[in-house]
N, C-alpha and C positions, 0 to 999 in steps of 0.2 A: 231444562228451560232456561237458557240463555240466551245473551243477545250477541249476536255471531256481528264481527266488523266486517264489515262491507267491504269487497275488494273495487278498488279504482282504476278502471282502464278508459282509453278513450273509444267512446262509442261507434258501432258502424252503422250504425240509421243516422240520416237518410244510405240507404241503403244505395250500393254502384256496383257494376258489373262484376267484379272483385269481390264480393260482398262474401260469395261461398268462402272463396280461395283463402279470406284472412280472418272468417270465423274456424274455419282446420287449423290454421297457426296458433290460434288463440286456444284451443280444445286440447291441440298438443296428442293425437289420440296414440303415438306413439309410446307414452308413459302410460296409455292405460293395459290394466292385465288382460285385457281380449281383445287380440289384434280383429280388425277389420274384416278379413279376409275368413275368419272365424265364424262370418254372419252371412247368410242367404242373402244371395242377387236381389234385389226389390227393398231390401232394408232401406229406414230413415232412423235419424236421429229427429227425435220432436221433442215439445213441451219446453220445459225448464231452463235446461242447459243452451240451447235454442235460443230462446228468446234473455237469458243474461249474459251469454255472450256477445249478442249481438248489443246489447244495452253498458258493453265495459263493465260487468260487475259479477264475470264467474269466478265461481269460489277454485282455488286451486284442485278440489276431489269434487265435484259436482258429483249429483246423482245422475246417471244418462238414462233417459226414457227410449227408448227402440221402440219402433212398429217395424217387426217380421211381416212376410205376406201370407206364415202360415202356421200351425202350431206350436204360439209360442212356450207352453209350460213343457212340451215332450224336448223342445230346441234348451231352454234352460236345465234339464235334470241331466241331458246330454255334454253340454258346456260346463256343468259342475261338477258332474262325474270325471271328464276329460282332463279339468284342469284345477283339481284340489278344490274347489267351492262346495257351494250349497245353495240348493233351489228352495224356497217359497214358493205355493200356490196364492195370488191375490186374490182372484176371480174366477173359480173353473168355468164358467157360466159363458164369459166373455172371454176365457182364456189369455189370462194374464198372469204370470209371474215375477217374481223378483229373483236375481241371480247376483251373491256377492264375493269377490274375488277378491281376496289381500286388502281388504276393508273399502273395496267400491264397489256398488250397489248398483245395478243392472237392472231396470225393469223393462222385459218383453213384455208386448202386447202384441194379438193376431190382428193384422188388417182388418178394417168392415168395411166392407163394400167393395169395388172391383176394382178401385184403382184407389192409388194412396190421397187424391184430392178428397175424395167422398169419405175418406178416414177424417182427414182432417176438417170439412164442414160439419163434422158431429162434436166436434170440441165443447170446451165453456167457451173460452174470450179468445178475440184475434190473436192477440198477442200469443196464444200458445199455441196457436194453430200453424204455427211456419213451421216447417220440413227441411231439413240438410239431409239430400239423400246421399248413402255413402259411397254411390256409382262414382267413381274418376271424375273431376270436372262436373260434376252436376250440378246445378244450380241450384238457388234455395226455389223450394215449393212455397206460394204463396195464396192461397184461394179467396181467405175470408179478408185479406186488406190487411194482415195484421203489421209489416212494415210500415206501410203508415201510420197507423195507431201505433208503434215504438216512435215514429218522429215526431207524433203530436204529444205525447206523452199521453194517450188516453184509454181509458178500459172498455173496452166495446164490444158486449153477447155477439156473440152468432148469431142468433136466433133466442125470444123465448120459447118456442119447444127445446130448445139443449140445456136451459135453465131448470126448465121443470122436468128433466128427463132423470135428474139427479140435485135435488133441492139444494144441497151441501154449497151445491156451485153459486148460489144468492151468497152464502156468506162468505164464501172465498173469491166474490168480486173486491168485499170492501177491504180481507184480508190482501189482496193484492194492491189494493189503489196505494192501501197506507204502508206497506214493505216496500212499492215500487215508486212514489210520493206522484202518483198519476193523478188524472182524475179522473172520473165515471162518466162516460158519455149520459146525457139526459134521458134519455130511451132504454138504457139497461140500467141508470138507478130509478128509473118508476118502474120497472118491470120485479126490481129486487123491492121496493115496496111492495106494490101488489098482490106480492105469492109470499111472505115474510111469514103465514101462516104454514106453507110449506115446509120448512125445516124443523118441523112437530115431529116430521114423519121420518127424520132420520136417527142412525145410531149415536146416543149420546155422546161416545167416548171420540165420533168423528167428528162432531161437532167441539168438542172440548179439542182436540188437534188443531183445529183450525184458530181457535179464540186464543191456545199457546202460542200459535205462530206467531199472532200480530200481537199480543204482549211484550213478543222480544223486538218488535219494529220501531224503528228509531221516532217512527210518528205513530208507534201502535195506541198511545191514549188519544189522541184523535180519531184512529182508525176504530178504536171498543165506542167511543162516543157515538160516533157516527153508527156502530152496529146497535146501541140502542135507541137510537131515534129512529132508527129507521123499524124497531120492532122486531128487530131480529129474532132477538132472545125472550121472547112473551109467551113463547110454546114451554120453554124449561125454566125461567127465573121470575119468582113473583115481582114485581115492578119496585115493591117496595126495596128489595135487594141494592140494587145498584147505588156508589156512593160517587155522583157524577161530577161534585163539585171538588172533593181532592183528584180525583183521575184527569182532571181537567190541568192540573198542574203536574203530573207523574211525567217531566219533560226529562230528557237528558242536559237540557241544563238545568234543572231543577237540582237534578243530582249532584252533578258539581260544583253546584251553589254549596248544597250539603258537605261537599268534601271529599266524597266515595270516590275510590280511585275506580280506575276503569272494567277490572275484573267485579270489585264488589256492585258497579252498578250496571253489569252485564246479568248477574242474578236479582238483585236487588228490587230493580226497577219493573223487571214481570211480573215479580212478584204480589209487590205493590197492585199494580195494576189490578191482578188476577183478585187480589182483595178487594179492590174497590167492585171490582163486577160480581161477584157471589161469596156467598158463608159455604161452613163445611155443607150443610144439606146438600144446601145451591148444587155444587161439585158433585152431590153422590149420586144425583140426578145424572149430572155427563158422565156420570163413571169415572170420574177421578178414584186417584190410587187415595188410600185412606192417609198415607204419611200430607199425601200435597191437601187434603182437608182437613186434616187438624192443623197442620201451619197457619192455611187462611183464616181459619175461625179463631185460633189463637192473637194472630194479626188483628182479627177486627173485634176482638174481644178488647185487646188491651187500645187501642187507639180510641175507643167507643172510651172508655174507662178513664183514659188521660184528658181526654176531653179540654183539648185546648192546654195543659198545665204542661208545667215543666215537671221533669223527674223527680225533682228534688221535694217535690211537694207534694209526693204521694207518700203515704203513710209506711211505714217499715213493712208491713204487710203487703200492701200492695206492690212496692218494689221488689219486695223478691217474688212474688209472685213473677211479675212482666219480666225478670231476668232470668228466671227458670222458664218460662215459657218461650224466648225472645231469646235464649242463647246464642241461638246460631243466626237470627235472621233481624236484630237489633239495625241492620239498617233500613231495612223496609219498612219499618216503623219512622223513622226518621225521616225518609221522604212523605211520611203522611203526617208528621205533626210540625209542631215550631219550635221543636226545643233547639237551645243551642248545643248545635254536634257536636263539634272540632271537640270538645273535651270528651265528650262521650264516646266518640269515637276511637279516639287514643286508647281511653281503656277497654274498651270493648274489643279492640286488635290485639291486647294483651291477653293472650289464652289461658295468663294464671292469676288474672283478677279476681277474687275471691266472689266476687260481687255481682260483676257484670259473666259472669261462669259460673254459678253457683254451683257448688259437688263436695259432698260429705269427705273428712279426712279420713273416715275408714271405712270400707265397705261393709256391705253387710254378710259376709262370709267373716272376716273379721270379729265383728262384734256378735254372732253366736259364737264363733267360738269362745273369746273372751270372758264372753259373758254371759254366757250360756242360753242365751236366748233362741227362740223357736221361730222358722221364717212365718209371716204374716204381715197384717195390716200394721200392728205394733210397730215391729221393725221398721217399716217405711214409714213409718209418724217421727219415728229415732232418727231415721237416716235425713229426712228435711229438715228437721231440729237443729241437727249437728250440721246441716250445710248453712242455714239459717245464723247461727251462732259464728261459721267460718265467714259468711258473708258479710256480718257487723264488726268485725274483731274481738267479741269476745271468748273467742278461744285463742289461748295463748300459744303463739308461735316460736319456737325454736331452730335454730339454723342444725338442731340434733334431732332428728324422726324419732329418736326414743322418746325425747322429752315432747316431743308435739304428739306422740301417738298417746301419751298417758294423758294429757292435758284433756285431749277427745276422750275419753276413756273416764277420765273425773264427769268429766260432762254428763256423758251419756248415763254413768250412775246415777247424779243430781236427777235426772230426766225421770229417769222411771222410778226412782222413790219418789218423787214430786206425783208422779200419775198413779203410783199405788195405794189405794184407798188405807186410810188410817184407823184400824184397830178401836175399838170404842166401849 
């Protein structure tokens, strides 16, 4: 879950005669590992690729979406077999597959309907409803208007029957408005109200893909804003969840105001985000992996905690607690409070700050042997003691590992005669 930079090309909408001829220049399909000629007569290239190239903003490896005219999963296990890949089934239902080749990602789908226009009227939104067929010279297929809606900048249903044919597609209007910085035609955002209790009815973990998505969006805290007023999320997140008035500044200048170079606020900033919209539960509901829900909860445990203060003025306990928890992810915390960073974040870049990295000087394979101790709960009360003690400086450091491994060693004796009940 990161936030991918945007590529900048000059757009071909409004779209001219040419239109095909200098989205192929742009696609470059030469560089891809499945020549053209590889695919059945009737092929289009749709969706994605499609519609950002045409908008100057394909990614150098795009995903390419295909509509074959006819069994696509039997056409990809054929193509994979052929050419060193490997096929996914997506859909056997609707027979769709993925096919990926030297790390590009191929998904077939079978035509519906008798001609490729009646494929593309069952779309979500115009915009992904254009077609580059891959006949010689073919022009782009255009049914639902969606060239225009690329010149006006605006997101605009098909149809609500194609909305409610697949609910997901309510919240991957607003996920597109805020990736594509469009805006929602008036008729498909009352239509995404309306049915906003629809998306109850989908698979959580499809639902959590899509709220990833727009977290990494350069306007995704307005894009999450907007997903909850519009009610999106009231089928999976109790109301109470949402923390709308920090998300409401989770900007990418907000970030740089913070100091975050641009890789740390490519992670940094979804993160955040994804804290401001739900706790661990919240997550277990969409099926988040358990690592990305205890981050969050950790996240909004300690931001809950600081409550407005600066670091410095949380009690020794507390601090190491929020550093051992906050290791890795110390600047998402930062874009949610007001401490001043620039020094915090110095050391926090330093990966042998004792403090802002807290980690015991000897493990605990170590200290049974040493000291003969047996693994358990004990041990791990030693082991945070003695990261606890390397954290504040009171264990003595040596530029000689012998002399700092007995200093730890002294310690850890003090520790458990201290916790061993006194004779009477």
């Amino acid at each position: 879950m990161h936030m991918r930079p945007q590529p900048c090309q000059d757009p071909i909408v409004p779209a001219r005669d040419d239109a095909a001829e200098r989205l192929w220049q742009r696609l470059a399909p030469q560089a891809w590992p499945l020549p053209l000629d590889a695919l059945p007569a009737g092929s289009a290239l749709v969706g994605g690729a499609v519609r950002d190239g045409l908008l100057g903003r394909l990614s150098p490896q795009p995903d390419l979406d295909l509509v074959v005219p006819r069994e696509a999963i039997a056409l990809a296990r054929t193509l994979a077999r052929q050419r060193g890949g490997s096929a996914v089934v997506l859909d056997q239902q609707r027979d769709i597959a993925r096919l990926v080749l030297r790390g590009w990602c191929f998904d077939l789908a079978a035509q519906e309907g008798a001609e490729l226009a009646v494929d593309l009227q069952r779309r979500d939104y115009s915009i992904n409803a254009i077609a580059l067929p891959l006949a010689p010279g073919a022009p782009l297929l255009d049914p639902t208007g969606g060239l225009e809606a690329l010149s006006r900048r605006q997101l605009v249903a098909i149809s609500e029957a194609n909305l409610l044919s697949d609910p997901l597609r309510l919240l991957r209007g607003l996920r597109l408005a805020a990736e594509l910085q469009f805006n929602l035609e008036p008729g498909t955002r009352g239509w995404i109200q309306q049915h906003r209790a629809s998306l109850g009815a989908v698979a959580g973990e499809r639902v959590l893909a899509e709220l990833e998505k727009l977290a990494t969006a350069p306007d995704g805290a307005a894009g999450l804003l907007q997903v909850l007023e519009a009610g999106l999320l009231e089928p999976w997140l109790p109301p109470q969840l949402p923390l709308q008035a920090p998300l409401a500044g989770l900007t990418p200048s907000r970030a740089s105001a913070v100091g975050l170079t641009a890789p740390e606020q490519a992670w940094a900033l979804p993160l955040a985000r994804l804290a401001c919209l739900a706790d661990g539960p919240g997550l277990s509901r969409l099926r988040s992996s358990r690592a990305l829900q205890k981050r969050v909860q950790q996240l909004r445990q300690q931001w809950q905690l600081l409550d407005g203060r600066q670091l410095e003025q949380l009690d020794e306990s507390q601090r190491f607690a929020l550093h051992s928890q906050l290791s890795d992810d110390l600047p998402a915390l930062l874009l949610l409070g007001n401490c001043a960073a620039t020094p915090l974040l110095q050391r926090w870049r330093d990966g042998g700050d004792p403090l802002f990295h807290p980690r015991p000087p000897l493990d605990g394979a170590a200290l049974q042997q040493r000291l003969g101790l047996a693994p358990g709960p004990r041990l791990g009360q030693l082991l945070s003691h003695l990261s606890r003690e390397r954290a504040f400086g009171r264990l003595a450091r040596d530029s000689e590992s012998d002399a700092e491994t007995e200093a730890a060693l002294n310690a850890a004796r003090r520790w458990l005669q201290e916790q061993t009940p006194q004779a009477t």
